[in-house]
N, C-alpha and C positions, 0 to 999 in steps of 0.2 A: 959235813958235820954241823951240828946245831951250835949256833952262838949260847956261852954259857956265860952269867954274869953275877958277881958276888957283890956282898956290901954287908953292914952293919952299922952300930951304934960308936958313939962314939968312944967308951970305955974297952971296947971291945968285949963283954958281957954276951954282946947275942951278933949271931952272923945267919945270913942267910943267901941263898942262889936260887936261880931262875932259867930257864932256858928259853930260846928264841930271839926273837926279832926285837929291839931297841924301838916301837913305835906304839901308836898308842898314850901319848904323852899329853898331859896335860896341865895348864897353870890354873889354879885353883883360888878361886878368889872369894870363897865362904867364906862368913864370921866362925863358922867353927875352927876350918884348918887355921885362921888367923889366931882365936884364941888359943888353940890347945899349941901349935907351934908357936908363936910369939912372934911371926915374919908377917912381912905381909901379903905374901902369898905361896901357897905349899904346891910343889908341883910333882905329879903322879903318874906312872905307869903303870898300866892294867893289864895285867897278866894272867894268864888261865891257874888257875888251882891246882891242877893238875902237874903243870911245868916249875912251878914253888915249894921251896922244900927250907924249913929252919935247919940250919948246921949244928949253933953251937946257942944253950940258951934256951930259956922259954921267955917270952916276952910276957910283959903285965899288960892287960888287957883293960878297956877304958869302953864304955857305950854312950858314944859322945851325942845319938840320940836313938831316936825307937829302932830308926834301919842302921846302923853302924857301930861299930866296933872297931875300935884303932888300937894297934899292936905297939909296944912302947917299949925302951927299956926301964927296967925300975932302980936299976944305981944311977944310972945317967943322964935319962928322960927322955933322951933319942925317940922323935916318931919315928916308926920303921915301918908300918904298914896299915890297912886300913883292909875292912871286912864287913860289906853292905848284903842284906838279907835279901835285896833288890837284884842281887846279882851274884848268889852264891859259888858260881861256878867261876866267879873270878877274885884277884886280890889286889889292889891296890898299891904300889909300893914306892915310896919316897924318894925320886932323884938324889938328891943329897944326902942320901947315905948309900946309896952305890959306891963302891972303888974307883970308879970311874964316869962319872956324872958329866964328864965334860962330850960323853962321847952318846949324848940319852938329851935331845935337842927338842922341844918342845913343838907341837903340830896343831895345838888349838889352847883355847883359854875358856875355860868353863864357868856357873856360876858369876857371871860378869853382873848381873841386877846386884851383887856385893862389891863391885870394885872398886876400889879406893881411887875418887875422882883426880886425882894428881899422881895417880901413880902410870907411866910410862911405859912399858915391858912388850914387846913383841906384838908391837901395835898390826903388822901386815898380817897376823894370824888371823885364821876362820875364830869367831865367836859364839857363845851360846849362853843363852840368859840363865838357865838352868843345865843341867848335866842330859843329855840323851845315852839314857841307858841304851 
């Protein structure tokens, strides 16, 4: 049977599921994901289209530049997911708003030419300056 994994925002406004594998993971270290979250660094699962389904909700939608599109809630602000024209056949979707985050372990660090020079975080990971689609 396929792993199936829920999450949403924080008001509970908007939920969403996914199916499959917990991999694919990545910590995110753009000025974007820093400004539109407020962290300092957002970290992402990339999932097929296809395996993605909104439950409950329509999220407000933001084009935080020419290729993306990030899924939000609009009572609560929750990023919940993100939507690159680079890679329409997949969706991005926020660890920390999974149900269960602790179990969605991070396998690389992206975006690193942004990383905030004192910042610490899962230093033995593989790195990449930019994102390989």
């Amino acid at each position: 049977m396929e792993e199936r994994h829920q999450g949403g925002c924080h008001c509970g406004q908007i939920r969403y599921q996914f199916t499959g594998e917990l991999r694919d993971i990545a910590h995110c270290h753009c000025s974007i994901c820093r400004r539109v979250s407020g962290g300092i660094v957002t970290t992402w699962i990339t999932v097929p289209m296809a395996a993605f389904a909104w439950l409950a909700g329509t999220p407000a939608r933001y084009d935080s530049s020419a290729s993306c599109v990030r899924c939000f809630c609009s009572n609560c602000g929750a990023q919940l997911a993100l939507i690159t024209t680079l890679s329409p056949e997949r969706i991005d979707v926020t660890i920390a708003t999974l149900d269960h985050p602790e179990l969605a372990r991070a396998d690389r660090h992206i975006w690193t030419t942004s990383r905030l020079p004192w910042l610490h975080l899962d230093e033995q990971l593989p790195s990449e300056a930019e994102e390989k689609i």
